[in-house]
C-alpha positions in Angstrom: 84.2 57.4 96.3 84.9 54.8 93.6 81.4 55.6 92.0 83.0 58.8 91.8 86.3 57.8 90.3 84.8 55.4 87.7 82.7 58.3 86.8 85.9 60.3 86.0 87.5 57.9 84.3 84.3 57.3 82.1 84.3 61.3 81.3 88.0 61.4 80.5 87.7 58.6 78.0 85.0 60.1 76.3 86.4 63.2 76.4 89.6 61.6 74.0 87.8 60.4 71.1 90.9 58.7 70.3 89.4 55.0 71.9 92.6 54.6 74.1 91.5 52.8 77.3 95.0 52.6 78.0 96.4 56.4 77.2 93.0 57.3 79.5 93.9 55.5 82.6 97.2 56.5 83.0 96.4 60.1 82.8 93.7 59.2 85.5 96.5 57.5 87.5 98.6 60.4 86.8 95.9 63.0 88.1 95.4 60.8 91.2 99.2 61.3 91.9 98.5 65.1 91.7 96.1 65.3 94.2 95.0 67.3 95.8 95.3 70.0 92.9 92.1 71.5 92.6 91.9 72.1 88.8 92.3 68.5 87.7 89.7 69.0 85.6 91.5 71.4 83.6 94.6 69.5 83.7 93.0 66.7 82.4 92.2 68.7 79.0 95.9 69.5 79.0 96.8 66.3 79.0 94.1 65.3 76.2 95.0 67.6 73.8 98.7 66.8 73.7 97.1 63.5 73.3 95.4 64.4 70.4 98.5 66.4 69.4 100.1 63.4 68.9 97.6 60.8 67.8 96.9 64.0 65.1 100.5 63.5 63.8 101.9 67.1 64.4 105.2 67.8 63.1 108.3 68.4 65.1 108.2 72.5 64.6 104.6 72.6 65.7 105.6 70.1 69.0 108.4 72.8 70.0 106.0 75.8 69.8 103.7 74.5 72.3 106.4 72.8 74.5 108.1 76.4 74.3 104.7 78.3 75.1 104.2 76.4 77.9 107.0 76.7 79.4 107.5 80.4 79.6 103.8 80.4 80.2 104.2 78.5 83.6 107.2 80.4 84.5 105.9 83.5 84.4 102.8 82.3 86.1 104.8 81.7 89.0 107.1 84.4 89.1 104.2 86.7 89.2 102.2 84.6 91.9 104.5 85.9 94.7 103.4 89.4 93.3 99.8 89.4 92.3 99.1 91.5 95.4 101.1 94.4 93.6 99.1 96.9 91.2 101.1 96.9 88.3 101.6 99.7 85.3 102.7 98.1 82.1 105.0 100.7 79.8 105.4 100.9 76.3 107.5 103.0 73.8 110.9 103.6 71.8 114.2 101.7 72.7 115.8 104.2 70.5 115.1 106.6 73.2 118.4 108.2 75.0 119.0 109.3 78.1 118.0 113.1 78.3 115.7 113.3 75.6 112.3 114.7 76.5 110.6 111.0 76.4 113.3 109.5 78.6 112.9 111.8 80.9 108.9 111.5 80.9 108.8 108.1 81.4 111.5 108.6 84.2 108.9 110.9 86.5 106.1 108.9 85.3 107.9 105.7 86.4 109.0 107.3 90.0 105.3 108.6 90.8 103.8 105.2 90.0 106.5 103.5 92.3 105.4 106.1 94.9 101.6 105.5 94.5 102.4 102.1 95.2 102.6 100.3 92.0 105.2 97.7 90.0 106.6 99.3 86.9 106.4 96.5 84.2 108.5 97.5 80.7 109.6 95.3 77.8 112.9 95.6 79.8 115.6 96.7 77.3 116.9 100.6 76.5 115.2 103.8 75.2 111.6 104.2 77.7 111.6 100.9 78.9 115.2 101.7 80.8 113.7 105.4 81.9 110.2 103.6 83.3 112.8 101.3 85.5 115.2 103.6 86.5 112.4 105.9 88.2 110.8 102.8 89.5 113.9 101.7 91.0 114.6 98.1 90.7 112.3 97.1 93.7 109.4 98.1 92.1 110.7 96.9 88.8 109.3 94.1 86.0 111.1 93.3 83.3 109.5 90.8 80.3 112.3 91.1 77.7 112.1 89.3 74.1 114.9 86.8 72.3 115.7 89.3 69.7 117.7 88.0 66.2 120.1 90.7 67.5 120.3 90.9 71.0 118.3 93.1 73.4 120.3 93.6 76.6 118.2 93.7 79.6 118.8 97.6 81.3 120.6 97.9 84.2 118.0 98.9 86.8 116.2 95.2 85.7 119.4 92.9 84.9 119.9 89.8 87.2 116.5 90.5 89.2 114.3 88.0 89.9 111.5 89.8 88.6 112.9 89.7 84.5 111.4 87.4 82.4 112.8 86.3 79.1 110.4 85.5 76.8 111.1 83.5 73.1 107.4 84.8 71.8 105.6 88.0 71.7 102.6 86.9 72.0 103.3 85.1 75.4 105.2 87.9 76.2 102.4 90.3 75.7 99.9 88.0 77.5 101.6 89.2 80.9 101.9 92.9 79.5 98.4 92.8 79.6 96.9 89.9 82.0 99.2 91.0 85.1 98.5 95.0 84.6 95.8 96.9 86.3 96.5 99.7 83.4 98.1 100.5 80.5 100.8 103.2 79.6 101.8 104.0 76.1 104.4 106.3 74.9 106.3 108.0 71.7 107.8 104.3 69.9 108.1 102.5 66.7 105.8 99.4 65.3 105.8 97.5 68.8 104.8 100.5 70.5 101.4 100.9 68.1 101.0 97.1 67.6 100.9 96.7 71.5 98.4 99.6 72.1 95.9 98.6 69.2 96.1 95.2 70.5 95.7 96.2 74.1 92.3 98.7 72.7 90.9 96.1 70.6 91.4 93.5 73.7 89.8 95.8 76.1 86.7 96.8 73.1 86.2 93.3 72.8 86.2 92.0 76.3 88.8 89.7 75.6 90.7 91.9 78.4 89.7 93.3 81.7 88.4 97.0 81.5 91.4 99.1 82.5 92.9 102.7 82.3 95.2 102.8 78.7 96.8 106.3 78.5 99.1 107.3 75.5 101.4 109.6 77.0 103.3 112.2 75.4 106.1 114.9 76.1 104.6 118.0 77.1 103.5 120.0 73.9 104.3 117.3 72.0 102.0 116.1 68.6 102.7 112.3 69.0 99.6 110.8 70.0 97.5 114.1 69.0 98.8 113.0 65.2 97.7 109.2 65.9 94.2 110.6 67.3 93.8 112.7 63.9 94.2 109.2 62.3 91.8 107.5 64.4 89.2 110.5 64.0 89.3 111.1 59.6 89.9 106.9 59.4 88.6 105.0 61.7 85.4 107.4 63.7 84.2 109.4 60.7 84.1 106.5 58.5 82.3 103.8 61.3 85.1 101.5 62.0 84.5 102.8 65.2 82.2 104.1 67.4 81.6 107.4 69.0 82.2 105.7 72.4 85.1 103.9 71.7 86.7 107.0 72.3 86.3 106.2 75.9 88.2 103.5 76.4 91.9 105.5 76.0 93.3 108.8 77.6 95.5 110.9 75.8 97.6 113.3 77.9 100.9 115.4 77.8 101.5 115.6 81.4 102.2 112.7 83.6 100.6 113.9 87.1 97.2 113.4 84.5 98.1 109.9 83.5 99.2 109.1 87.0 95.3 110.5 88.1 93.7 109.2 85.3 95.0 105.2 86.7 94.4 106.4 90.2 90.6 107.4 90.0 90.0 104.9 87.7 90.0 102.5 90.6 88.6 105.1 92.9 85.5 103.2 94.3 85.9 100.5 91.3 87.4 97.2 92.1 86.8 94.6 89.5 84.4 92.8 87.4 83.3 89.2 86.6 80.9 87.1 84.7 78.8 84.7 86.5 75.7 83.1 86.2 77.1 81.0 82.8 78.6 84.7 81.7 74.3 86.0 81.6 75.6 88.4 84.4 78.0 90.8 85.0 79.1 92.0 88.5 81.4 94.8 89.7 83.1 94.7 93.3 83.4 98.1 95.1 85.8 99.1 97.3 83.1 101.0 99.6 79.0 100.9 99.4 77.9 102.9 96.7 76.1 106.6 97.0 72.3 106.2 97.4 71.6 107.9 94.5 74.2 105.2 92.3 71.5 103.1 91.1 69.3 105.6 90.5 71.4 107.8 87.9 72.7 104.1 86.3 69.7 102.5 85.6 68.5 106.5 83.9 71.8 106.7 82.1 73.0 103.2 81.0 70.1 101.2 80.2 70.7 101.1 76.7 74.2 98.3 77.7 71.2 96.2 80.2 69.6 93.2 78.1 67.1 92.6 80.6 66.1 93.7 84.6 67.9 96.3 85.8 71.6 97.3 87.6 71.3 96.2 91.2 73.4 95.4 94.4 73.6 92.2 95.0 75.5 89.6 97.1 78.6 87.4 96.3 77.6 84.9 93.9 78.8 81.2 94.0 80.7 81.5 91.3 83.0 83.8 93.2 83.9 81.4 96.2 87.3 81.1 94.7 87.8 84.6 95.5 87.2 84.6 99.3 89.3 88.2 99.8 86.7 90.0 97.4 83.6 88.3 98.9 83.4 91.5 101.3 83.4 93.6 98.8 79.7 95.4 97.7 78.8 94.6 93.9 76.6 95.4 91.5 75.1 92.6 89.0 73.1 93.1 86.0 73.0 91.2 82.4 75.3 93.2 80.3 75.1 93.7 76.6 78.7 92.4 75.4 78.7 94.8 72.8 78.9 97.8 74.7 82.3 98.1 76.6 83.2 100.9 76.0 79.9 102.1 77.8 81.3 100.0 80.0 83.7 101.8 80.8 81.5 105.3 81.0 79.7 103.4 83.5 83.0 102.5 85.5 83.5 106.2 85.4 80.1 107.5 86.8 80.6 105.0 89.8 84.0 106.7 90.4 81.7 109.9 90.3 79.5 109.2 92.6 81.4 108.1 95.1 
């Protein structure tokens, strides 16, 4: 046990560079207090880099910004731990929205049928569709992550003085839960917060930087909203290879709600989730049920081109994924995955959902 303690101490003083035997044990001391946390390791790089922080002379302004991220960062961790059982839907789209306009009353059905299938209805919290979203969730089945606005943005009534709002100082903490805490991804008719949010939530999910996961742009019915932002994407972005022809995969763009309600509901079907083990050289994807027979066949023939090497194959729970112990139950499949190629990804998501 003391070997064992002397080799922590001998890591965590290495790991400081800053040749303070001093500043070293006490967070060691401090980590013992702790116990029995099970991610002291990582807390011990916490602890180290505010070291470094200071011992690199940061100003004041740059201080407050990480004391201030921090914070609403832990908060919101644990507000959402009582809820991480929940699906959620995260909203986006125009304050400037009223009450009876086609969009508000859009996001109002769209809200109520994703309350009904089961899911929390997360929105930036303030007017226009973020209000609509809550109102047909109902404030049981409500999230609210508002923003400290210059001028202030009053949380709606359905959210106000619920447990469940969050009031954020910085977007991109703020958006960090749109995304991280939402099994999909609903975009509707807004301003520049609307589009900034949905390219960062495509480029996120392109880039792997974000769970694979339903994003629908939802518009009115008949409306030209999202068809408009499509033409862009097409003549700008597809023709001219910014993008690729699969790409076009990883959003759904719909003018009727019982589609974008299906289009989150079958996306997780038979699918479950995915993870990385193996040092990230292998990619596995929990099922809620044992696949078709014929799965394996038609995903080796079809996706081969996204497999560095072997093939796609069940497999059992990896080690890796003892910290999961509800999902180790669950059938998976496992091969090494070219990290380019999410969006086939996400075709390959879809053919499971198929087949089963």
């Amino acid at each position: 046990m003391r070997e064992q303690e002397n080799l922590e101490r001998e890591r965590s003083r290495r790991a400081y560079a800053v040749n303070d035997e001093k500043v070293a044990a006490a967070i060691e001391e401090l980590l013992q207090e702790l116990r029995p946390y099970s991610n002291a390791d990582i807390l011990r790089d916490i602890f180290i880099t505010a070291v470094k922080m200071a011992k690199d002379g940061a100003d004041r302004g740059d201080a407050k910004i990480i004391r201030t991220a921090m914070k609403e960062l832990r908060y919101a961790f644990r507000v959402f731990a009582a809820y991480r059982d929940y699906p959620k839907v995260s909203i986006f789209g125009s304050a400037r929205v009223l009450e009876g306009q086609p969009e508000f009353e859009v996001a109002r059905e769209f809200g109520a049928k994703m309350a009904e299938a089961g899911y929390l209805v997360v929105t930036g919290a303030g007017p226009g569709i973020m209000a609509a979203g809550h109102l047909g969730a109902g404030q049981a089945k409500s999230f609210g992550l508002n923003i400290r606005l210059p001028f202030e943005q009053l949380p709606n009534p359905t959210i106000n003085g619920d447990r469940k709002l969050l009031n954020f100082r910085y977007f991109f903490t703020r958006k960090l839960f749109f995304v991280k805490e939402s099994e999909a991804i609903v975009l509707m008719p807004g301003g520049f917060g609307t589009l900034d949010e949905g390219f960062e939530v495509l480029t996120l999910v392109q880039t792997g930087k974000s769970e694979i996961k339903p994003v629908v742009m939802l518009d009115v019915p008949g409306g030209s909203y999202w068809k408009d932002w499509f033409a862009f994407i097409e003549k700008q972005m597809l023709r001219r290879g910014f993008i690729s022809p699969e790409d076009r995969a990883l959003f759904c763009l719909t003018d009727n709600v019982d589609k974008a309600v299906s289009e989150i509901q079958t996306f997780y079907r038979f699918y479950h989730s995915a993870r990385f083990v193996d040092h990230r050289r292998k990619l596995v994807l929990r099922l809620k049920q044992p696949p078709d027979p014929r799965l394996l066949g038609a995903l080796n023939e079809k996706f081969h081109d996204i497999v560095v090497e072997g093939k796609i194959e069940l497999a059992e729970p990896f080690p890796e994924e003892r910290d999961e112990p509800r999902l180790l139950k669950l059938p998976r499949l496992a091969f090494a995955f070219d990290q380019r190629q999410y969006a086939r990804l996400r075709q390959l998501i879809d053919t499971v959902n198929r087949f089963g």
